[in-house]
C-alpha positions in Angstrom: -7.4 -118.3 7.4 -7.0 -122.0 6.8 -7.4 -121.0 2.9 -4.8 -118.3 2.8 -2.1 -120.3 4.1 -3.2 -123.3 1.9 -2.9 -120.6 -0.8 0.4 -119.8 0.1 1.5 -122.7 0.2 0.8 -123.4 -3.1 2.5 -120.5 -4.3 5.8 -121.3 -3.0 5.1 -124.2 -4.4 4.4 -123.4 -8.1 7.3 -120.4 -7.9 10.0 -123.0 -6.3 9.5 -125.5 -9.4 9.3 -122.5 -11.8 13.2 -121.5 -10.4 14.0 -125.0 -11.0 12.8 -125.5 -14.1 14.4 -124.1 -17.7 12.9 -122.4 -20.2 12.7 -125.0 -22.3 11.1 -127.4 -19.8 14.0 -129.7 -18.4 14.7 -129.6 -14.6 18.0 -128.1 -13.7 19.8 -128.0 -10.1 22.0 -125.3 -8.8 25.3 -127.0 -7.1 26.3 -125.6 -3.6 28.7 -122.9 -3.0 31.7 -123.0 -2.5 33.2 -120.0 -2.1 32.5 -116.6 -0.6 33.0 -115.4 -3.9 33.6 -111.3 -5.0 35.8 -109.7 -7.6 38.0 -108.2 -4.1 41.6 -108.8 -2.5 42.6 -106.7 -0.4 40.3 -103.7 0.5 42.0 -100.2 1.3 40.5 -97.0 2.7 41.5 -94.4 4.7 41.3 -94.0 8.5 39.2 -90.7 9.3 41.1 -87.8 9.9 44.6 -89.4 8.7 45.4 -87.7 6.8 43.5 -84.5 7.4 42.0 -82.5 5.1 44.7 -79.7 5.6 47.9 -79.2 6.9 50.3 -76.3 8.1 53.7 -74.9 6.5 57.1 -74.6 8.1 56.7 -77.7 10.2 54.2 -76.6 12.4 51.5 -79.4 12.3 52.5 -83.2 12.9 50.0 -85.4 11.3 49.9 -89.0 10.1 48.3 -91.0 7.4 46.8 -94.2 8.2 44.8 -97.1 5.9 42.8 -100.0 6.9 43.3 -102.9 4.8 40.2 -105.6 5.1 41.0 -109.0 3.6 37.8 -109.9 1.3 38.8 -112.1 -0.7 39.9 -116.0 0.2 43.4 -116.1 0.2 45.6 -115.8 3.1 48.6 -112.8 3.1 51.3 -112.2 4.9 54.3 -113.8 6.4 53.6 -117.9 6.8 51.4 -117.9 4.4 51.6 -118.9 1.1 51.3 -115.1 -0.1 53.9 -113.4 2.0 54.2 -110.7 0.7 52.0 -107.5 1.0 53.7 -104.0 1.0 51.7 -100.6 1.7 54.0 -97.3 0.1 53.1 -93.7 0.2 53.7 -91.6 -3.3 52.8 -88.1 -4.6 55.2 -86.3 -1.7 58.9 -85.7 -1.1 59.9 -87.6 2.1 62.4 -84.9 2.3 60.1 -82.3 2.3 57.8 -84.0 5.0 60.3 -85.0 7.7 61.0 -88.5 6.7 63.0 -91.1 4.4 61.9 -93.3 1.8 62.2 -96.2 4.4 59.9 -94.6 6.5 57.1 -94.4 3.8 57.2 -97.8 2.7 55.8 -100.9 5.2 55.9 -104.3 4.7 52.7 -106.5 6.5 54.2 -108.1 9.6 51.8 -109.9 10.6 49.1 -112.2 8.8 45.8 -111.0 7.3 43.4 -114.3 7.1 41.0 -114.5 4.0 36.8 -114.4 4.7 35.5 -117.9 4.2 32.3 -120.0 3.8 31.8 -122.9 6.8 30.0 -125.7 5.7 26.7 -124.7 7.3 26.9 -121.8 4.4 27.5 -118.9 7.2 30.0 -116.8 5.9 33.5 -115.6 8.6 34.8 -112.3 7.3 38.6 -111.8 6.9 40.4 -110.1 9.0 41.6 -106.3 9.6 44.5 -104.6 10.1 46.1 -100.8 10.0 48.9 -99.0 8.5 50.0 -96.0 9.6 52.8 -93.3 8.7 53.4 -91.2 11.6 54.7 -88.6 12.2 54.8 -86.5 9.4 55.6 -82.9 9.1 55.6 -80.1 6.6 58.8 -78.7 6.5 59.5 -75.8 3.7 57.8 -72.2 4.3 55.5 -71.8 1.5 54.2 -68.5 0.5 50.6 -68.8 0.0 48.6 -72.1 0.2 48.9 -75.1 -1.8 47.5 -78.7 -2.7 49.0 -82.0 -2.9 47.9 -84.9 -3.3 48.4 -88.0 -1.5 48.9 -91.8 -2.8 48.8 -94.7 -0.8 49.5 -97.9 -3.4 49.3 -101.4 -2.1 51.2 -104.4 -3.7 50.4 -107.4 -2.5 50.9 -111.5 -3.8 47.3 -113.2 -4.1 45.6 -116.0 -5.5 41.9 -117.4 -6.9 41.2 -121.1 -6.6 38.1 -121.8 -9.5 36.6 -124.9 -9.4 34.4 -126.4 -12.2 31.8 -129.7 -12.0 33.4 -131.9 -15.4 32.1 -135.1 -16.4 34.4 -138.2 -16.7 34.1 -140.8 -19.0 36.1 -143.9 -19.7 34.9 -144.7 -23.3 34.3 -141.0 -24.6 33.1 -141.8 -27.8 31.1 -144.6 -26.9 29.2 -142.6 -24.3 28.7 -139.6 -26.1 25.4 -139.6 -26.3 24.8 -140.8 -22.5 23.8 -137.7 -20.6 21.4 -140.0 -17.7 24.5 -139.2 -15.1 26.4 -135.9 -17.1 27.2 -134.2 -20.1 30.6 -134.2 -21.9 29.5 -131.0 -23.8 29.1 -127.4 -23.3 29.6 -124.7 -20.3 30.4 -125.8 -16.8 30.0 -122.9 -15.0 32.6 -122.6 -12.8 32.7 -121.2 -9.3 35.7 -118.7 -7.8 37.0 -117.5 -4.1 37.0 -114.2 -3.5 39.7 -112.3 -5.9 40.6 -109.8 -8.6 41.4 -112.4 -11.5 39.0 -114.8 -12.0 38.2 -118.3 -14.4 34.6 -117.0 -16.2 34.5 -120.0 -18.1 35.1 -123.4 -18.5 33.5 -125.5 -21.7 34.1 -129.3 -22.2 34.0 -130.4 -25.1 35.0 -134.7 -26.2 38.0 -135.3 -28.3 39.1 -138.9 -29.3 37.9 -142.5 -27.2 40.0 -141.8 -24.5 40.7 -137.5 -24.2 38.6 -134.8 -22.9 39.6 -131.1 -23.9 38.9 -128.3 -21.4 38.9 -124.4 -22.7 38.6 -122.0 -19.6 39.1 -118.7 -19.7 41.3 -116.4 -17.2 39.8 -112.9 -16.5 40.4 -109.1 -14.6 37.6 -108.8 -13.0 39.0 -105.8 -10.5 39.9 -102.5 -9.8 43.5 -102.7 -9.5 46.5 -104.0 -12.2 48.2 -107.4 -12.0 51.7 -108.6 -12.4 53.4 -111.6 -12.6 55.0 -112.7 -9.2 59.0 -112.4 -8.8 61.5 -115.0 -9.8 64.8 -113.6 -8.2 63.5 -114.0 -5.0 63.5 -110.3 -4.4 60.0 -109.5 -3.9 61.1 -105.5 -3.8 62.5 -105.9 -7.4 59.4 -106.4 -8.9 56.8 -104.6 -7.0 53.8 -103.0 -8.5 54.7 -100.3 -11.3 51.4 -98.9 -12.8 53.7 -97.6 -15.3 53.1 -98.9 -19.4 56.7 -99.4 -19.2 56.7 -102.4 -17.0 57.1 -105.8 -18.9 55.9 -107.4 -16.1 52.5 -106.7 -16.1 49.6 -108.8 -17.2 51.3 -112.1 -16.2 49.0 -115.0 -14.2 51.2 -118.5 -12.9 48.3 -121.0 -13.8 48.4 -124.7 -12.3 45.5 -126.9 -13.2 45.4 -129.7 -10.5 45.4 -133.2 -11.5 42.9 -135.7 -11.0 43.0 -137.8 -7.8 41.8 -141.3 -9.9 43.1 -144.6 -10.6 42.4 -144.7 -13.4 45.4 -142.5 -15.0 43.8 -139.3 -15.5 46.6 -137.1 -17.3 46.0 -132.8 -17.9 48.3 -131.2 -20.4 47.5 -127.8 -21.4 49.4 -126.9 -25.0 50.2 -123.6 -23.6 52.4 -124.6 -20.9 54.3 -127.4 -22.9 52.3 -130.6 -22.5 52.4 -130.1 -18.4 49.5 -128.8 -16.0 51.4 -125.7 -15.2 52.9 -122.6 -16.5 52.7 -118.9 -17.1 50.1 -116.9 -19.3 50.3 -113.6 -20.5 46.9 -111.5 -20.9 47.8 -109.2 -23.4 46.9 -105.7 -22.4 44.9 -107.8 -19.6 42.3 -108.9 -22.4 40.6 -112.3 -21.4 42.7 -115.3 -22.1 41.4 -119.2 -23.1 43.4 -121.8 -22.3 43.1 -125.1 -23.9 44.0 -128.2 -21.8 43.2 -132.3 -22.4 42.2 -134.8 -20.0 43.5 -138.0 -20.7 43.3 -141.4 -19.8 46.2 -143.7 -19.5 45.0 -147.0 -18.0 42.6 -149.5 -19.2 38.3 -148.6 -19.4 36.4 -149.7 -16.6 33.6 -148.3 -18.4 33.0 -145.6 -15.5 30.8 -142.8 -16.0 31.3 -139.8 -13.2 31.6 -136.3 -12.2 34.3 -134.9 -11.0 36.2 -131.3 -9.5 38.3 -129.3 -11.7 40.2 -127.2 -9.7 42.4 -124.1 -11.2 44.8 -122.2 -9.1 45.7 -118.5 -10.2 48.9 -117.2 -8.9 49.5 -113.1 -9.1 50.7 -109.6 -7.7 48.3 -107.8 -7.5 48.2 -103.6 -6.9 45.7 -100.9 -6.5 46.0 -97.4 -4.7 43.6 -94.8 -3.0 44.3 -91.0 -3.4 43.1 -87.9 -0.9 43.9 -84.2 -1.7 45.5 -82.3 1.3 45.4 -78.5 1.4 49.4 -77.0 3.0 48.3 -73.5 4.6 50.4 -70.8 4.5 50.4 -69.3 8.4 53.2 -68.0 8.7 52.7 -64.8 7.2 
């Protein structure tokens, strides 16, 4: 007995190095996580039974439809929070025709939805839950025969990804180029994301000139749903999600790369936002975008060599919907 567990321990052993090891030989270490992580928002589905499978004619058969929406992702929503806005609308019917106003199937989140998060002991809380309903609705016209409709529930909601990246910081670039005993100034970073639908996939670093860094990272859909840039005239009901090809607001991310917190005069200016560390990007046709940005130092070398956290926030709308067929019987004949 004493073997076997001598034997397995020398297994774990072996396979533990092997995972830390490279192909090539050299040792590599895998940073902590961060985040939760996922490509999800907001998660929709339908409540059982809301709305059922069919349905009566001649207003004859009250029903409801009703969604749960599951935050999985790591941004807050919802009113006092810094994505307030979050409006669940149901399409593919006539209001008219189903007792009820185009008021009453539209609802705006009253309450707020928190995100899922990681502690720091890496145990994992899940967002919270909450449900939508549209109740009552009735089938008013007297059909002859029975028919099919379809039902849409679409969900709009503001959301955002926070990516960070481990980037190595050196005074005297060019002088230290070589120096890889504490970091690299070259090549992929692998970044990390919270839990979202648009994501950073990757971050290079690359050296410049003695005293500038550049940074390409690249913005990415990685969801289910479409994105939209957020509103700017403060009506968040003029710009809400259309799917439609017509809609010039689509594909539009509000990037801010956050500065460095060093004394040493760190500066970030991205050439697509005009020489500052903030601005808006357009994906075209949501294609994965690269933006190039330059760290900078202003101040004197005190010869430092250091790793640091490069932290991207992504700013969006974001929409998705879920469908369900529902059968309108004929019973009055």
């Amino acid at each position: 007995m004493k073997k076997n567990n001598l034997f397995l321990a020398a297994l774990v052993t072996i396979t533990a190095l092997f995972l830390l090891t490279g192909c090539d030989g050299t040792t590599t270490t895998t940073e902590p996580l961060r985040f939760v992580g996922g490509t999800v928002g907001l998660n929709p589905y339908l409540i059982e039974g809301m709305p059922p499978p069919a349905i009566h004619d001649a207003s004859t058969f009250p029903f409801g439809v009703g969604l749960m929406i599951e935050n999985q992702g790591e941004a807050d929503v919802g009113p006092g929070t810094d994505n307030p806005f979050v409006l669940v609308r149901l399409e593919g019917i006539n209001p008219v025709q189903f007792g009820v106003t185009d008021n009453d199937v539209r609802q705006v989140l009253a309450s707020p939805l928190r995100s899922a998060r990681r502690n720091f002991d890496g145990t994992i809380f899940p967002g919270e839950i909450t449900a939508v309903t549209f109740e009552p609705l009735i089938y008013k016209p007297d059909i002859h025969g029975n028919s099919q409709f379809t039902i849409r529930a679409d969900i709009c909601y503001d959301y955002e990804t926070i990516a960070t990246a481990t980037v190595c910081i050196k005074d005297d670039v060019l002088e230290n180029i070589q120096d890889t005993s504490i970091c690299s100034l070259t090549g992929e970073k692998y970044p990390q994301n919270s839990g979202g639908p648009v994501q950073i996939t990757s971050v290079v670093e690359n050296p410049m000139s003695q005293n500038k860094i550049q940074i390409n990272f690249v913005i990415e859909h990685v969801g289910v749903g479409e994105f939209f840039g957020r509103p700017t005239t403060g009506d968040d009901l003029a710009e809400i999600c259309d799917f439609s090809p017509r809609n010039f607001n689509k594909y539009f991310i509000d990037v801010e790369v956050e500065s460095f917190q060093d004394d040493a005069g760190l500066t970030v200016a991205c050439s697509r936002f005009g020489g500052t560390n903030t601005g808006r990007v357009k994906l075209y046709q949501g294609a994965p975008t690269t933006i190039s940005c330059t760290i900078e130092r202003t101040r004197a070398s005190s010869g430092r060599i250091y790793q640091d956290l490069l932290n991207i926030h992504l700013k969006y709308r974001y929409g998705q919907f879920i469908e369900t067929p529902i059968l309108v019987q004929d019973v009055t004949n």
